[in-house]
C-alpha positions in Angstrom: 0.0 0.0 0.0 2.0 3.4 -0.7 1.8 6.2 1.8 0.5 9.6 1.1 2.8 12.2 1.5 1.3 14.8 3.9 -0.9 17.4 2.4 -0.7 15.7 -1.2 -4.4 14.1 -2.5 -4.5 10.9 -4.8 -5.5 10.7 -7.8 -9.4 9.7 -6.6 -9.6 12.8 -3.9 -8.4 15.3 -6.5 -11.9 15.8 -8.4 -14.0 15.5 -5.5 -12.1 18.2 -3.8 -12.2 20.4 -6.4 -16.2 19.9 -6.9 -16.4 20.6 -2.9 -14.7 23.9 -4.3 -17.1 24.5 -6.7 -19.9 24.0 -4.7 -19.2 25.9 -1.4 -19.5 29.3 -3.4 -23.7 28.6 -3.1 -24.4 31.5 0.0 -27.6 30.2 0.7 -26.2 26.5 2.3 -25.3 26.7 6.1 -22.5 24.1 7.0 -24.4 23.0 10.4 -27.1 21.2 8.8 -27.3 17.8 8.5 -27.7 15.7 4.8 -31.3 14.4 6.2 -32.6 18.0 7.0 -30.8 19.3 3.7 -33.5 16.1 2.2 -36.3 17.9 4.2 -35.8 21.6 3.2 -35.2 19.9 -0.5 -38.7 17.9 -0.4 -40.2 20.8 0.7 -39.1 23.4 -1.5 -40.4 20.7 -3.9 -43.5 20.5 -2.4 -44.5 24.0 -2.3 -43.1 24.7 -6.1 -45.5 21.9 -7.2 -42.3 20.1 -8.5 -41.8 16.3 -9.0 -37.7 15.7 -8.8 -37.1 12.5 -11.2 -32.9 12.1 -11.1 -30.3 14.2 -9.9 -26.3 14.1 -9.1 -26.4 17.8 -7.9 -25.8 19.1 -4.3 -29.3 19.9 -2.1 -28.3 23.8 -2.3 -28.1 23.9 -6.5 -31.5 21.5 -7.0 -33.1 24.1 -4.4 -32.1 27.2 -6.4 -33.0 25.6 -9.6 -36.6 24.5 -8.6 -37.3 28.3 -7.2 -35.9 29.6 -10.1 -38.2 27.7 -12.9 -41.1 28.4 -10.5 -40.3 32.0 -10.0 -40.3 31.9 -13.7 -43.1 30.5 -14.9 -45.4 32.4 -12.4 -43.8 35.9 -13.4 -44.9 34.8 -17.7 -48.5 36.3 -18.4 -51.2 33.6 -17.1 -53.0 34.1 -20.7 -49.7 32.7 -22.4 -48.1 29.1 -22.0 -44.8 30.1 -20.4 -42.3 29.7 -23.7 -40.0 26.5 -23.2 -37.0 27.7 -24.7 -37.0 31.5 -22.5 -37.4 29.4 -19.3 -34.3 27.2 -20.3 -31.9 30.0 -21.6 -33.4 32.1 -17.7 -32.4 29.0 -15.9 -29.1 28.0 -18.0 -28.0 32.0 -17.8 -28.3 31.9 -14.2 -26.5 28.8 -13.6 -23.6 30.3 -15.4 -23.5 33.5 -13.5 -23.9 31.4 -10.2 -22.0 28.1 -11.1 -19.5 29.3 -13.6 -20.0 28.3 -17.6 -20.8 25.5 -19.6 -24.6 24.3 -18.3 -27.3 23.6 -20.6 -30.7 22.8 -20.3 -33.7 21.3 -22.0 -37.3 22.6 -21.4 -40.3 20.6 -22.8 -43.4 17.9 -22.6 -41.9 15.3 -24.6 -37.9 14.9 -25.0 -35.4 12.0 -24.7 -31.7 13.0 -23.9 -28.4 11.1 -23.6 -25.9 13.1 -21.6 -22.2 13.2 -20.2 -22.3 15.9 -17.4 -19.9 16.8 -14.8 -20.2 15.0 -11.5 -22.6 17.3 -9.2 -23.8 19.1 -12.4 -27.2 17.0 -13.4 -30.8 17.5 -12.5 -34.4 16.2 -13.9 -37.1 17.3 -12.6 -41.1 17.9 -13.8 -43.2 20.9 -12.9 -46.6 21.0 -14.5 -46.5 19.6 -17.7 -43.2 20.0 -18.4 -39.9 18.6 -17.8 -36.4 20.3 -17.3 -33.3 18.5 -18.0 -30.2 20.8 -16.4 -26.6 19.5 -17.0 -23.2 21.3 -16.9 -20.0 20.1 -19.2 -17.1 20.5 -18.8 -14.3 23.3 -19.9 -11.4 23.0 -21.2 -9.7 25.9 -22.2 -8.3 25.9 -26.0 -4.7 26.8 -27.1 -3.4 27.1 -30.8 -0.3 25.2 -30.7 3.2 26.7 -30.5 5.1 27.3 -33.8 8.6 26.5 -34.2 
């Protein structure tokens, strides 16, 4: 078994430290509450936004944010008009990239299939009403033209 140099992380604790990174910029998350009452304040943010949460890899904090947001948006649209699909997913994918940093996208509709890679803590499907929201960040890799010798 080899020994880890102090203050050094292996190759597995590298990602998942730099996710808890990512993740800790959320103001709204206090660090004395426990997973199961994160669950509660998550099922009943849920609740009262009329939201039915269907798969998720995505800490309590984020899902939270993005079910208020979608709600917040769709009673703010005029109750004459259907709420139009593709403003509420650019709303929602803008403000995950102001929040969360760049690359999410998202999916708003009554009837889609999807087959995505997303980053680890950066996937949520949920349904509100009639229709269903698919939100996924990618990942970024920054682009460099090559040297010339």
């Amino acid at each position: 078994m080899e020994k880890k140099k102090k203050g050094h992380l292996s190759e597995k604790e590298k990602p998942v430290m730099q996710d808890d990174r990512i993740h800790q910029r959320s103001k709204g998350r206090t660090q004395d509450q426990s997973p199961k009452e994160e669950l509660l304040r998550l099922a009943a943010t849920a609740v009262s936004c009329n939201v039915r949460l269907r798969s998720s890899d995505m800490p309590v904090h984020m899902q939270e944010r993005a079910l208020r947001c979608t709600r917040s948006f769709l009673d703010s649209s005029s109750p004459n008009l259907r709420p139009n699909n593709t403003h509420l997913a650019r709303a929602l994918k803008k403000e995950f990239d102001s929040v969360y940093g760049p690359a999410w996208h998202c999916v708003v509709g009554k009837s889609f299939g999807s087959f995505v890679t997303h980053s680890p803590g950066g996937f949520l499907y949920f349904s509100l009403d009639s229709l269903s929201v698919l939100l996924f960040q990618t990942v970024v890799q920054l682009v460099t033209e090559p040297t010339r010798s």
